[in-house]
C-alpha positions as a Markdown table, in Angstrom:
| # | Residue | x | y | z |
|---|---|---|---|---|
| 1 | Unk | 5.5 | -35.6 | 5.8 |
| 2 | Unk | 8.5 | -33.4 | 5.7 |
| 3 | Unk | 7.3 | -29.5 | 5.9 |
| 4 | Unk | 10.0 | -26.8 | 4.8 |
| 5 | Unk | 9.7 | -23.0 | 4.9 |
| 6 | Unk | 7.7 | -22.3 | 1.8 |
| 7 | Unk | 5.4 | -25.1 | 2.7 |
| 8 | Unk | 4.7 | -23.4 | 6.5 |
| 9 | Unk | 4.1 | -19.6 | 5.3 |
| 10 | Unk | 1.4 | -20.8 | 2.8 |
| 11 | Unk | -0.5 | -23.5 | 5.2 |
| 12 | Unk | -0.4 | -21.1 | 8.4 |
| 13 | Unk | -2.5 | -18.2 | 7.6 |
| 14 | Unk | -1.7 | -16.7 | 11.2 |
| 15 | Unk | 2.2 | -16.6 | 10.4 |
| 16 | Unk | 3.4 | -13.0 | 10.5 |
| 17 | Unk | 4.2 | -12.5 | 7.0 |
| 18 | Unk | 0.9 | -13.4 | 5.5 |
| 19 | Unk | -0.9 | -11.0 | 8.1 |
| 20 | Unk | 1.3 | -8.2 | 6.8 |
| 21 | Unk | 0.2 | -9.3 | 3.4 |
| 22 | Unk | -3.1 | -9.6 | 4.0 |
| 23 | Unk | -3.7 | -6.1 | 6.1 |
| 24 | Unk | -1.8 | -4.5 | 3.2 |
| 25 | Unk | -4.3 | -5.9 | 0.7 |
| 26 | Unk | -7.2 | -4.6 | 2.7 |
| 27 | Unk | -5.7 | -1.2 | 2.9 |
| 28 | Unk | -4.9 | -0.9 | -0.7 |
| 29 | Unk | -8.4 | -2.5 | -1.9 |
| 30 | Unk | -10.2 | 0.3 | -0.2 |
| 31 | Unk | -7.3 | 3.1 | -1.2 |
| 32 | Unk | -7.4 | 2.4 | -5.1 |
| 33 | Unk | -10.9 | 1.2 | -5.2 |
| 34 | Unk | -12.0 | 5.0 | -3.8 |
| 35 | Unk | -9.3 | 6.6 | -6.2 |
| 36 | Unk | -10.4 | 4.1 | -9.8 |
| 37 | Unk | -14.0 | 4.6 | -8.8 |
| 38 | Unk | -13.1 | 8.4 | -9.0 |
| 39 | Unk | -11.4 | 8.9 | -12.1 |
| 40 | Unk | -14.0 | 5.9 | -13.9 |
| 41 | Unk | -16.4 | 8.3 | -12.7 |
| 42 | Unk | -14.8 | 11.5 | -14.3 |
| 43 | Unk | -13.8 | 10.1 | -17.5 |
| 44 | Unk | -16.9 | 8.6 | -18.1 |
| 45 | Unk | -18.0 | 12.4 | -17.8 |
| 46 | Unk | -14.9 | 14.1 | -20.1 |
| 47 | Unk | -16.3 | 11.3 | -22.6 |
| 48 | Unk | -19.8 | 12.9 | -23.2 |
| 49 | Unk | -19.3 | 14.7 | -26.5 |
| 50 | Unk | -21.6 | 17.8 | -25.7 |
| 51 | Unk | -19.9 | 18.6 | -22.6 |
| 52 | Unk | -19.6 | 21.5 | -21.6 |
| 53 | Unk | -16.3 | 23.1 | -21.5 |
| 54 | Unk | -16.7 | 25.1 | -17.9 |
| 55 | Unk | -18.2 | 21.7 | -16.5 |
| 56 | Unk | -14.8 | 19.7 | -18.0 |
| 57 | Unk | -12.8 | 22.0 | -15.9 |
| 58 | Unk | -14.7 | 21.9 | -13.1 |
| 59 | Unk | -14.8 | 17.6 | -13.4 |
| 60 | Unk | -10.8 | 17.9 | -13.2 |
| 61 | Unk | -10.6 | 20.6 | -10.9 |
| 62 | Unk | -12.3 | 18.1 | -8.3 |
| 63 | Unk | -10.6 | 15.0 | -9.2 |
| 64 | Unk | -7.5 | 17.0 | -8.5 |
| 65 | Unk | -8.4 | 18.4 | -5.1 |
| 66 | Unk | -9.8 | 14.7 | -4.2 |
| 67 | Unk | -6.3 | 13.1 | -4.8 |
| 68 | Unk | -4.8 | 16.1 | -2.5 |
| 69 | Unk | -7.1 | 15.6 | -0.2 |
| 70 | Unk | -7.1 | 11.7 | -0.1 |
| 71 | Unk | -3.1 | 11.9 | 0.5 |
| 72 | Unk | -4.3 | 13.1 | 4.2 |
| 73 | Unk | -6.8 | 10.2 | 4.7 |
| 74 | Unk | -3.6 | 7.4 | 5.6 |
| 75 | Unk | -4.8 | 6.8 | 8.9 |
| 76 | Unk | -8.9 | 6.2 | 7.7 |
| 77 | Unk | -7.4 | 3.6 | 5.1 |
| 78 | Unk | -5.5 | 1.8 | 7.4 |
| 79 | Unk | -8.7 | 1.6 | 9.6 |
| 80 | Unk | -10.7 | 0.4 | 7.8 |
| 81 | Unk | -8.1 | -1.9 | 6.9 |
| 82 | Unk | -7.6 | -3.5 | 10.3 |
| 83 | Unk | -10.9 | -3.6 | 11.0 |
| 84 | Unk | -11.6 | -5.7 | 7.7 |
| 85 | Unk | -8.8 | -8.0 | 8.2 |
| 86 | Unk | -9.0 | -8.4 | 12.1 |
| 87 | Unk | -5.7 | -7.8 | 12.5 |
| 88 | Unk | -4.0 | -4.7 | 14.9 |
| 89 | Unk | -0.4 | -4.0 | 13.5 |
| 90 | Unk | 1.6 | -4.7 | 10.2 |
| 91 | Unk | 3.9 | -8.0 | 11.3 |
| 92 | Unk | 7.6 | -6.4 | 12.4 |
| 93 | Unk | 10.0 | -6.1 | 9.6 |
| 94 | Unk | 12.8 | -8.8 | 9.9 |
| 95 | Unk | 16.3 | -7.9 | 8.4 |
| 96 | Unk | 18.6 | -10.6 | 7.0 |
| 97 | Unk | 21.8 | -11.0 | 8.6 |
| 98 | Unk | 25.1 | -10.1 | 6.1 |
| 99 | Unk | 27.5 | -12.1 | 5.7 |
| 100 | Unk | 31.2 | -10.6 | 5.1 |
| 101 | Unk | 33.7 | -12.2 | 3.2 |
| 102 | Unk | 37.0 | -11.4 | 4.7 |
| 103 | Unk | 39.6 | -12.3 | 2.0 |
């Protein structure tokens, strides 16, 4: 059986690329699942037709502050992250080599 590139990065799940991938997944399940939850959670709330105005504002005024504050919470995503996914470090970012054409 004759085994090219493509073939080895999908069968070898301990390759450096799909650990990258995968600790990336975990820490952007846990980011956007916080941040939907949130505004599924609010909008539900601004969707109640006898709300209260004062209690509208005060519904956006803390979704805002949550996204401000969850901009400073990089490093608690990306723990939880590793932790999920076993893994310690995003895999090292390889750079193609140019080629020049000298004409």
């Amino acid at each position: 059986m004759i085994l090219n590139k493509k073939t080895l990065l999908k069968s070898n799940p301990k390759n450096s690329v799909n650990q990258c991938v995968h600790l990336k997944w975990h820490f952007m399940q846990f980011f956007w699942n916080d941040i939907l939850e949130r505004f599924d959670l609010t909008s539900h709330l601004l969707l109640d037709p006898k709300i209260v105005l004062q209690t509208a504002v005060n519904a956006l005024n803390s979704l805002l502050s949550f996204v401000q504050e969850i901009r400073n919470k990089y490093e608690e995503y990306e723990e939880k992250a590793k932790q999920m996914s076993g893994l310690k470090d995003y895999a090292p970012i390889r750079y193609r080599k140019k080629k020049w054409v000298t004409g």
